[in-house]
N, C-alpha and C positions, 0 to 999 in steps of 0.2 A: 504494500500500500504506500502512495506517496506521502511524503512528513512535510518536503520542504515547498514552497509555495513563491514562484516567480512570477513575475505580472514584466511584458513584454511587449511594445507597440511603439507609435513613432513619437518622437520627439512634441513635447506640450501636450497631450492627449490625457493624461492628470493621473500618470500609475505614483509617482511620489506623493501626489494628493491622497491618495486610496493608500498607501503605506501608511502615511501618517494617520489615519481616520481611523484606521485597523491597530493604529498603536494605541491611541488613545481608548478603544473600546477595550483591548487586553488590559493596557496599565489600571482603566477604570475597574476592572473584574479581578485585580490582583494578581494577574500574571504577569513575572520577572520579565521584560524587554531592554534589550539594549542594541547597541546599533547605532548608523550614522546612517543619513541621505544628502542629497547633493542638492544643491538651491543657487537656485542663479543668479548672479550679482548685477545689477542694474546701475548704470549710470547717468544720468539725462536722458532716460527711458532706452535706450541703449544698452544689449548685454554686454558685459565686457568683461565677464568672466563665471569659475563656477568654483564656490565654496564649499566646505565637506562639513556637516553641522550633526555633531553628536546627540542621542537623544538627553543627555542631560544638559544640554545649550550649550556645550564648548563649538568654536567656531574658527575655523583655519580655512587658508585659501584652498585650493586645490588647481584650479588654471586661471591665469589673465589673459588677455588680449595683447600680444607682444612681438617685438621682431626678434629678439634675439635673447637667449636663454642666459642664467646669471653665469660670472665668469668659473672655470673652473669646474662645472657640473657638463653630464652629459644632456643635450639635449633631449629633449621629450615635447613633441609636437603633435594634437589633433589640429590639422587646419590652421585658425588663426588663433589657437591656442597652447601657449608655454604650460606645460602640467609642473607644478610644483611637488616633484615626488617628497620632497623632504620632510613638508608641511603635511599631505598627504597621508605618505605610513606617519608623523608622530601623532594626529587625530586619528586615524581609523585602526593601525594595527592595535593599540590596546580595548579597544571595545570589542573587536574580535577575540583576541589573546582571554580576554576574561568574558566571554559567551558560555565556559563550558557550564557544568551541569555546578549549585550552589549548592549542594548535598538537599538530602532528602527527594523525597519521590518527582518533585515537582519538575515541569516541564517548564524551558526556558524557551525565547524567543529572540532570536536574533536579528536584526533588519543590517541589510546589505542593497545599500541602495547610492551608488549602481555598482554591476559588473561591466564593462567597459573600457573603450581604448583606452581612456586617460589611467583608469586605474589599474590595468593589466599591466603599464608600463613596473608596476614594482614588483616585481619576484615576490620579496616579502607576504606582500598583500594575495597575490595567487596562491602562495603554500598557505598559509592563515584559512582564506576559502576553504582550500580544500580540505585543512584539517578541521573545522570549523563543521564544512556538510556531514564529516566522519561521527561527531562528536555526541556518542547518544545522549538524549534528554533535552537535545537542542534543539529547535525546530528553524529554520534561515525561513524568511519573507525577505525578497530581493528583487532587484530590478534586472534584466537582461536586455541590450538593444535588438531590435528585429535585426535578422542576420540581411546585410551585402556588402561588395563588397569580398574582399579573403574573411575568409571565414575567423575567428577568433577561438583557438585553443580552450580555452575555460571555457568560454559560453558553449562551443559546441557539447564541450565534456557534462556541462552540467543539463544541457536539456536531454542528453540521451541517457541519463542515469534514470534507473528503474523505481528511486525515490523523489521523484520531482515531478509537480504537477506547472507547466506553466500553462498560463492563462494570458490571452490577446487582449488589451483594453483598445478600445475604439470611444468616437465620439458616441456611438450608439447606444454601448455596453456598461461603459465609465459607473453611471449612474445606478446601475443595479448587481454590479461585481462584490460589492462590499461582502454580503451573503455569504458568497460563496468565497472569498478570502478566508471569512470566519470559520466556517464548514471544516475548514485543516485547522484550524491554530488550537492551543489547549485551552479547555478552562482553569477557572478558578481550582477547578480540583486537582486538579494534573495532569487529566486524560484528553486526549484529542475527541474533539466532535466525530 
């Protein structure tokens, strides 16, 4: 049966929206979540970058808008964006690192939001995922982009694992997904729906 629960569609279609509305119904029923998502940094209504925002509000860049990357580091480029790995693994690797199970029976939930070019740039952060999906008592709620393009090693790996349900958000669908998000997550009790 699948545990872990990825929501996957195009860019603005509101699957970080529905992560977050599904955090907030767990943390409201007392299930353990932790996790980051990605939020877009606006300037004079202009994006101009994407920051990586922990669920307890810690908040670090994760890409800007730039020509040329800080001295001394290797580059890491989507497009017209510099990813800041450094900034990057020190918000998101320890919310992962500390996902695993808090003793007792209870099921945790971990949000990984997103899986992606920008953040596939860190090794780190790829071994973390995937110890992470290993990790029993854990349950991942996560973002994947629709695949084109070369294909992406972790994304490919994680949609064809036999414990992973992903689910397409559309303009259509956005609205009445929540359900069925909830449908996999645990309760209060520690069991999965």
């Amino acid at each position: 049966m699948a545990r872990h629960v990825f929501l996957t569609g195009p860019p603005g279609v509101g699957k970080t929206t529905l992560i977050q509305k599904a955090c907030e119904l767990l943390q409201s029923s007392g299930v353990p979540v932790d996790g980051f998502y990605t939020e877009e940094v606006r300037q004079g209504g202009r994006r101009i970058g994407f920051d990586v925002v922990t669920l307890s509000g810690a908040r670090g860049p994760l890409s800007r808008v730039g020509s040329e990357s800080p001295p001394g580091k290797r580059e890491c480029r989507v497009g017209q964006y510099i990813v800041d790995l450094t900034s990057f693994e020190q918000w998101a690797l320890p919310v992962l690192w500390n996902a695993g199970p808090g003793g007792g029976p209870r099921q945790r939930v971990c949000v990984i939001d997103e899986i992606g070019k920008m953040e596939l740039f860190s090794q780190p952060f790829t071994q973390a995922v995937r110890q992470t999906l290993s990790m029993p008592g854990t349950i991942v709620l996560g973002t994947i982009p629709v695949p084109k393009g070369k294909p992406l090693a972790l994304v490919e790996e994680i949609r064809n694992r036999h414990d992973v349900t992903v689910l397409s958000v559309t303009k259509e669908n956005r609205n009445c997904l929540l359900p069925e998000i909830m449908k996999h997550m645990p309760s209060a009790g520690g069991e999965s729906h």
